[in-house]
Every structure is written in structure tokens, then in C-alpha cells.
GUROPA-535786 format. One record per residue: residue in three letters; z, x, y of N, C-alpha, C in turn. Coordinates in steps of 0.1 Angstrom, whole numbers, plus 5000, padded with zeros to 4 digits. Layout:
N
ALAZXYZXYZXY ...
//
This chain:
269
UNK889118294573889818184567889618184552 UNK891018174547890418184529890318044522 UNK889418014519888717904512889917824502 UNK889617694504890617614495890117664480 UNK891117664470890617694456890217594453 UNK889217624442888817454436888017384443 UNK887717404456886917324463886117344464 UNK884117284476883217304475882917204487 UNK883617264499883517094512882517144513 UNK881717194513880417244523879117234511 UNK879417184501878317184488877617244490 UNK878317394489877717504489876817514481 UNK877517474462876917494446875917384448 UNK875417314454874117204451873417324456 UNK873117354465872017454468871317564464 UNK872917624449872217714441871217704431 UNK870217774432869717754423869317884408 UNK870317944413870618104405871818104403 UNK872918144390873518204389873618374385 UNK874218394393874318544393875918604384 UNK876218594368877618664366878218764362 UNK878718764365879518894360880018874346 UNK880418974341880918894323882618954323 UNK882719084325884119114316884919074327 UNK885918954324886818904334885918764341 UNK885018734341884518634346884018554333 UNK883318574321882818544311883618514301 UNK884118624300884818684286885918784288 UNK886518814280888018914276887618974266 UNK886919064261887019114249885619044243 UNK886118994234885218934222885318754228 UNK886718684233886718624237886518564248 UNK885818434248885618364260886618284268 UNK886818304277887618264290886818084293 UNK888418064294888217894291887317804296 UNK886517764291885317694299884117744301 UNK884117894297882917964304881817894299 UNK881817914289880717824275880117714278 UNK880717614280881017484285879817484303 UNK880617544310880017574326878317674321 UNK878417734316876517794313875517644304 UNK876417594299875417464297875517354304 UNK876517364317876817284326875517304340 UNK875417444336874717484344872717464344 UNK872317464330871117474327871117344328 UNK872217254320871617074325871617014336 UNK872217094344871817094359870317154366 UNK869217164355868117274360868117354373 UNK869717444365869417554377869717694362 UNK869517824367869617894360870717984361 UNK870818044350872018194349871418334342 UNK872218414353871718584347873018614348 UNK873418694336874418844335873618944342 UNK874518974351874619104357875719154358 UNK876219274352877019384349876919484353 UNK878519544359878419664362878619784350 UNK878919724339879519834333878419864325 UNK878319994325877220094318877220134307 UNK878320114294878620184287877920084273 UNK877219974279876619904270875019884272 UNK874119854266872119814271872519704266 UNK871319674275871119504272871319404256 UNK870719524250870719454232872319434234 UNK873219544231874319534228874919414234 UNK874419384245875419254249874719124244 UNK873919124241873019004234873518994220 UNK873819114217874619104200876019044203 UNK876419084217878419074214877618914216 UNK876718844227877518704235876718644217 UNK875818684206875318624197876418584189 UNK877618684188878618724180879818554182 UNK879418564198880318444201879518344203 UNK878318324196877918184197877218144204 UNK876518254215875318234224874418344222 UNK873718194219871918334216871118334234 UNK871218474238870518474249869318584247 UNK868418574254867318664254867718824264 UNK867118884259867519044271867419034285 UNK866218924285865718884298866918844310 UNK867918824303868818694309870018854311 UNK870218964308871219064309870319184321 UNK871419174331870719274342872019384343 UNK871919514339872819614342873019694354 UNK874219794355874019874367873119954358 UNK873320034346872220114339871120134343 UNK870319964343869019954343868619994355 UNK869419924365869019894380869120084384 UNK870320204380870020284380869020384377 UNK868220354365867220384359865720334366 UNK865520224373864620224383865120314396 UNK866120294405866820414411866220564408 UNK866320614399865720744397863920734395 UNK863520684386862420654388861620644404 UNK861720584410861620594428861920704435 UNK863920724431864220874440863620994435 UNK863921024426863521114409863121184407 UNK861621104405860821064392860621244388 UNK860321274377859921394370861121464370 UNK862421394373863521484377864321514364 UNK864821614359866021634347867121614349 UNK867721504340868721434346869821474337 UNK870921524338872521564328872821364332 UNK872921334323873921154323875121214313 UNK876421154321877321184317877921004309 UNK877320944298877420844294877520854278 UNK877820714276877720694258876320704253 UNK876320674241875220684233874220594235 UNK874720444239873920354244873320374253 UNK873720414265872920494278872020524282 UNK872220644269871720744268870320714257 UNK870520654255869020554242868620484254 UNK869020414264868220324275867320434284 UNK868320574288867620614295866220654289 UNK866320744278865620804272864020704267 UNK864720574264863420434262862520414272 UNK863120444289862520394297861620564303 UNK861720624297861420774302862020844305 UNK863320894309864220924318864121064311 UNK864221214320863821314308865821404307 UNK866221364303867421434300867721584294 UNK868321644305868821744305870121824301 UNK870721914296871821934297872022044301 UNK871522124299871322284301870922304318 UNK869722284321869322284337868622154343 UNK869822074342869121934354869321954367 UNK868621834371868321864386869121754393 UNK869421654384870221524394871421534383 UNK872621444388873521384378873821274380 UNK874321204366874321074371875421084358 UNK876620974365877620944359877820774354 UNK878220764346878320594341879720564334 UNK879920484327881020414324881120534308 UNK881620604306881620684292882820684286 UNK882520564275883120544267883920694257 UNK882820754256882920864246883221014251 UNK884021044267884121084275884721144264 UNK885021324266885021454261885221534274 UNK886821634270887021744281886221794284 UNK885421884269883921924275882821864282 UNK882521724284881821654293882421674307 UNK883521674307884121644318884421794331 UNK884521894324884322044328882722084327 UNK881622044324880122004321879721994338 UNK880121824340879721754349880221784362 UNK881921854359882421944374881622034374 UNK881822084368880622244374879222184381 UNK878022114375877322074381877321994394 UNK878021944392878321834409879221964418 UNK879822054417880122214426879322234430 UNK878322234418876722354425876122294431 UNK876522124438875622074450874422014444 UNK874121974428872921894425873121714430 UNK871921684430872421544435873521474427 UNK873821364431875221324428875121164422 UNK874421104415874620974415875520854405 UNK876120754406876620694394876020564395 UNK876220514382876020394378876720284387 UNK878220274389879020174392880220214401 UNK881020154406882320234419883820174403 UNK883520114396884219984391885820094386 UNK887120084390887820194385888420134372 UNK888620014372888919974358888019864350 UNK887819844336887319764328888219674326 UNK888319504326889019454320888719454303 UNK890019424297889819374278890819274279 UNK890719274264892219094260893619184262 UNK893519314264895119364262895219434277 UNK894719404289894619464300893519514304 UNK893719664311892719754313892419874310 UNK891419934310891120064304889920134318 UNK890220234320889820334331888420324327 UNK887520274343885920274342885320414348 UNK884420354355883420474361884420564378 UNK884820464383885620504395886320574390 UNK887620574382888520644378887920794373 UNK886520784369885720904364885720984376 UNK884820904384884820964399886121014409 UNK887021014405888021044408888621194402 UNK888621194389888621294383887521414384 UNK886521334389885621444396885821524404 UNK886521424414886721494429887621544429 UNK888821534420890221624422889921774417 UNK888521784408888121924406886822004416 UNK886021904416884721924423884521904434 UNK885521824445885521774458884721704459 UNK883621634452882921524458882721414452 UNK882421314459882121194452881021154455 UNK880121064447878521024444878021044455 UNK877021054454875921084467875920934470 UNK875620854456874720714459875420634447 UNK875720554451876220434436875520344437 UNK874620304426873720174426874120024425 UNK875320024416876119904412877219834422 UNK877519684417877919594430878919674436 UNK879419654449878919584457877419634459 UNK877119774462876119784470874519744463 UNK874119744475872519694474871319724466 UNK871619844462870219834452870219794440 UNK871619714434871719664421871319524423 UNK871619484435871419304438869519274445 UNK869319404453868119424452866919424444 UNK867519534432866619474422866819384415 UNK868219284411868119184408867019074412 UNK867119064426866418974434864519004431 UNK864419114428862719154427862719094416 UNK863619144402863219134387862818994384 UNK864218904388864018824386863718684397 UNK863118714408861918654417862718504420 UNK864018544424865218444433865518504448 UNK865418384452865918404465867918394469 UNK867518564474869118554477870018474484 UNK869218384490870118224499870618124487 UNK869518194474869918034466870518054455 UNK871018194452871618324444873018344444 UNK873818274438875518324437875418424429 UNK876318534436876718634427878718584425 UNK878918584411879918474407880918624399 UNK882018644403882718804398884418724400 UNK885518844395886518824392886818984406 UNK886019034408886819154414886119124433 UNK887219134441886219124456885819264457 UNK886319364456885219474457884519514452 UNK883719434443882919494436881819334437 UNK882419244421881519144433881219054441 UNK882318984450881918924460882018994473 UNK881919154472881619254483879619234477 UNK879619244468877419234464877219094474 UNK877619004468877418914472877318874487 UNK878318864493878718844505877818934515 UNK877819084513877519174521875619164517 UNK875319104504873919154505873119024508 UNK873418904514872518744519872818674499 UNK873818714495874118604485875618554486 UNK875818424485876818344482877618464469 UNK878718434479879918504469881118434464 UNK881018424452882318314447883018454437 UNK884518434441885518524435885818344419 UNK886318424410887218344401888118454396 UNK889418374397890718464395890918414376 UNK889918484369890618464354890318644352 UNK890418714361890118854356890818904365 UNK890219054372891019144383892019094392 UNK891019014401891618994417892718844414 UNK893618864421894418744420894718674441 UNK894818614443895018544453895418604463 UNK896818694457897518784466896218914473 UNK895218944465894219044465893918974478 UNK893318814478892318784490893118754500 UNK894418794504894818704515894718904522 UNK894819034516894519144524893219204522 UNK892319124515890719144520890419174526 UNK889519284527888319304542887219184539 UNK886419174524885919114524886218954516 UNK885718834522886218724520885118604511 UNK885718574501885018524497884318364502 UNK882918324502882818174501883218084498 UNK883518064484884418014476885218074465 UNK886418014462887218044450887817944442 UNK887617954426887817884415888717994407 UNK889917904402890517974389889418004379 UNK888817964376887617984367886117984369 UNK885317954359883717914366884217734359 UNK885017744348884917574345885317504356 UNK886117574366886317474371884917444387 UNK884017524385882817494394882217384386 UNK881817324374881117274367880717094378 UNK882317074382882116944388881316944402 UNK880717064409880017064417878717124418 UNK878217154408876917194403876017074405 
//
């Protein structure tokens, strides 16, 4: 059954005590902020409950987004930005560790991986791992086919095939993966980022919330109110980004709730 928009019969949002969001299309457009967003994060803390960014997109580290949301007027700490990056970077660390990794990413990435240890390879790695790459290059892209042919492990950051901006979309990490497989025949061994579980998993360790009390709050259902739903958190879709209405009435997965926005959750917090 698809949930009234706008609504909250079951006061679902009293019982959160975590926000979980997504930013591009749920937050913001670009540089700008999406109506109310602003407004609903201080709706939210005077409510003493909290909020985390969690992102799929890889093509930024935590600073970077702390400089854009500074740019617009919110000072947040790093503490408060959880990536697929990151969450992929413990990922290898566990599966890995000691492993040489070819990352097929931007320059920011590639400064996270390298911060946290990650020993980067180009010449003979042993895993690969693909991300949101902004700065994608033929030669990257004939690099990373040949490697993923020869059968090295296979991993990416995110499934996400487009990025929203203020002037539409622009091709993410899926659409990479795609272009993979039309040369290489395969696609990721393992994707860490929403929906699946080891990005909401570590969420839930990092920052020491319980997934019952945890919305994961997104604009796209396959990506995040498939995290949500599928992993013991409340999943609220908002249609100011990807998914539009028509999206959830042929869903597999269904959201909890749905708001045109997050402003318009503010009255049930």
C-alpha cells in the first residue's frame, strides 16, 4: 500500500531519533538548497534529535562537503558526513587489508584513500575498486577494463547511475559500471553503498544509533529507501530529486513514508 504523501498516521517521526540524509536531491541541487531543507535540520536539532549526511557519491571526502554546506551557510563538523568512500575504505581494510588497490576515482578519493592507508596501485594491483570519477579519462577507462577481464576482485563505491545537479543529471558510478561490462563482461563483485548493507552497517557502528530509531531519508527508492527499508531502518522517499510518484506506484521496494520534501516532515518531528 503506498503511503499518503505528507502524512505520518502512525507517528512514525516521534520515534526517530536519528536522521539519516542523503544530500544531492534530498538536501540540495547544486550549490543550492531545496526549499526548506535548512529550516527542517534546525527543526530537527530543536527537536533533540540528531542528523547525519550520508552519501553515496564518491567523488567528494568529507572536507569537501563541509566546505560546499559552509559555502551555503552551514557550519557542520566531518563528524556529521558519512560517505560510500569511507564506508568502502573500511570494506577493504577487513576484506583487503595489505591489498594494492588500482581506484578508478578523482583526486579527492584518492587523497582519502591514501590518508587512511589504502596502498594504491596502478601498475600491479590486486583489487579494483571503482567510484563516482569525475575526472574519468579513455585511458582510465581501457586501464580498469583490462583489469576487471583478468578476474581481479571487483569492487565499487556506489550502484547510483545518475547524479542529480540544478540543470538535471550527469552519469554516476552505475553508468561507469555499465561501460564496464559492455567491454569486460562483469559487474562489481561487491557494492558497498545504499541500498546495500555494509554502508548503513557501518553507519549504525560509527555513529552508535539504533537502526529502529534511524531514518534513512533519500530522493531515489533504489538506492535510498531500498538501504533503508531492506536494512531495520525507516525509509522515507522525498520527491524534490530522482524518484517522482509515478516511480513508487511500480516499486518493488516501498517506502514508509513520503513527503514532497523534508520541510514538509518538520510538522511531525
Amino acid at each position: 500500500m503506498i503511503p499518503k504523501v505528507n502524512a505520518d498516521e502512525k507517528a512514525i517521526l516521534k520515534n526517530i531519533t536519528c536522521f539519516s540524509l542523503d544530500m544531492d536531491g534530498t538536501i540540495y541541487l547544486g550549490e543550492k538548497w531545496i526549499d526548506g531543507a535548512k529550516d527542517f535540520l534546525e527543526a530537527v536539532e530543536k527537536a533533540g534529535k540528531r542528523y547525519v549526511f550520508l552519501t553515496n557519491n564518491s567523488s567528494k571526502n568529507p572536507q569537501a562537503y563541509v566546505e560546499k554546506l559552509g559555502r551555503m551557510g552551514l557550519d557542520v563538523e566531518e563528524s556529521r558526513i558519512v560517505t560510500s568512500g569511507q564506508a568502502t575504505i573500511a570494506y577493504l581494510k577487513e576484506n583487503f587489508s595489505g591489498k594494492k588497490v588500482y581506484l578508478l576515482g578523482n583526486e579527492l578519493l584518492e587523497e582519502q584513500f591514501l590518508k587512511e592507508g589504502i596502498l594504491l596501485d596502478e601498475k600491479t594491483p590486486e583489487v579494483v575498486v571503482v567510484g563516482f570519477d569525475t575526472s574519468l579519462t579513455y585511458a582510465k577507462m581501457c586501464r580498469v577494463c583490462d583489469l576487471v577481464r583478468e578476474g581481479l576482485p571487483y569492487i565499487s563505491t556506489h550502484p547510483d547511475y545518475n547524479c542529480p545537479t540544478e540543470t538535471g543529471f550527469i552519469p554516476d558510478a552505475g553508468a561507469i559500471h555499465a561501460f564496464i561490462h559492455a567491454s569486460a563482461f562483469r559487474y562489481p563483485d561487491h557494492i558497498i553503498g545504499k541500498p546495500n548493507g555494509d554502508i548503513m552497517d557501518y553507519l549504525a557502528a560509527r555513529e552508535g544509533v539504533l537502526k529502529s530509531e534511524t531514518a534513512m531519508v533519500g530522493d531515489r527508492l533504489y538506492t535510498d529507501v531500498a538501504a533503508g527499508v531492506n536494512n531495520g531502518y525507516t525509509g522515507i522517499l522525498v520527491l524534490s530529486g530522482e524518484a517522482c510518484m509515478k516511480d513508487v506506484e511500480t516499486s518493488e521496494v516501498m517506502p514508509h513514508l513520503i513527503f514532497t520534501s523534508v520541510k514538509e516532515m518538520i510538522p511531525f518531528l
